[in-house]
C-alpha positions in Angstrom: 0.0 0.0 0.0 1.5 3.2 -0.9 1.1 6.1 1.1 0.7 9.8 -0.2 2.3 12.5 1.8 0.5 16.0 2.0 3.1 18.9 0.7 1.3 21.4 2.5 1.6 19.0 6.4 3.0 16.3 7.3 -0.3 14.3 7.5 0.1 11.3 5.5 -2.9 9.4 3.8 -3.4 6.3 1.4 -6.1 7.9 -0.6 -7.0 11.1 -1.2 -11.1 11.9 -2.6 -12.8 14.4 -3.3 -16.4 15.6 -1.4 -17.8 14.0 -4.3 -16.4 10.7 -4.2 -16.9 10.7 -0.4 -20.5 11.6 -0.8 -20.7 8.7 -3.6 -18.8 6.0 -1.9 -19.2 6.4 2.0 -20.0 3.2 2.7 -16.9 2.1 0.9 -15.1 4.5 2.3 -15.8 3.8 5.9 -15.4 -0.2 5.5 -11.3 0.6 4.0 -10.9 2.4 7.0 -12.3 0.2 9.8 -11.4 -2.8 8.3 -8.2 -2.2 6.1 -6.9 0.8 8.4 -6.4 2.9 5.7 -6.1 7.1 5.8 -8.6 8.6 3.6 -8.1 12.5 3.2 -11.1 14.5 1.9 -10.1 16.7 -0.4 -12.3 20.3 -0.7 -11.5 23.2 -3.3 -8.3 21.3 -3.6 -6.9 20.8 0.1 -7.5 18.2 2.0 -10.2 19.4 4.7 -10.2 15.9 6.8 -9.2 12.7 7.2 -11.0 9.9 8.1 -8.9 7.3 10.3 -9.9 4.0 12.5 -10.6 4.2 16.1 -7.1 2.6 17.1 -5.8 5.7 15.5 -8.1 7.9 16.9 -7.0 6.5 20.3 -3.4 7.0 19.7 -4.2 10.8 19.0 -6.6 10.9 21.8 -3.9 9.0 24.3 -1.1 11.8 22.8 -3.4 14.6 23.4 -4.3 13.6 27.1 -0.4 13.6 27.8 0.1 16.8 26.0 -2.4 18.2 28.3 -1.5 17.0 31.6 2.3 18.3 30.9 0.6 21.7 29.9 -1.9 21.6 33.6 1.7 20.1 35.5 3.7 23.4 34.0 0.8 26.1 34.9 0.3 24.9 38.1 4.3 24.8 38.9 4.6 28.7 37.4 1.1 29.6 39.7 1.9 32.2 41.8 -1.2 32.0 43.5 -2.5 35.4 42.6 -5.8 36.0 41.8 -7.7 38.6 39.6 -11.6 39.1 40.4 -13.4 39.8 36.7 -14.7 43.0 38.8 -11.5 44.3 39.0 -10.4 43.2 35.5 -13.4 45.1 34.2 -12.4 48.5 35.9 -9.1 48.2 34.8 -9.8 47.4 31.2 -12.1 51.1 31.7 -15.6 48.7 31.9 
């Protein structure tokens, strides 16, 4: 299976289609990518818009996010001062 890289990302996909062709073969579509694991991108005015992937993949890039968000919460809360703004006093000095 040969695998088409994106020149505008680094997202890489085994088929590229257009809105049309999704809208025509859906079905298709969907059973490639549950069953075979393939990438599909969807391709709209000429840039891929989406692309569809299987849940294991989804779970990767659900597992990745989670991490990326817990390092983000572990750095704010090790840079927190502990100071506090009320959105009252925000407002008057913003000059609302």
């Amino acid at each position: 299976m040969s695998r088409h890289r994106l020149l505008e990302s680094s997202v890489v996909v085994d088929e590229m289609v257009s809105v049309r062709e999704l809208h025509d073969e859906t079905w298709s579509l969907i059973g490639r990518v549950a069953y075979d694991g393939e990438r599909v991108g969807i391709v709209h005015n000429g840039k891929v818009a989406v692309v569809l992937v299987d849940v294991a993949d989804f779970e990767v890039l659900e597992s990745y996010e989670n991490e990326r968000d817990l390092i983000a919460l572990r750095a704010a809360r090790s840079s927190d001062d502990g100071t506090r703004l009320l959105l009252h006093d925000l407002s008057e000095e913003l000059g609302g």
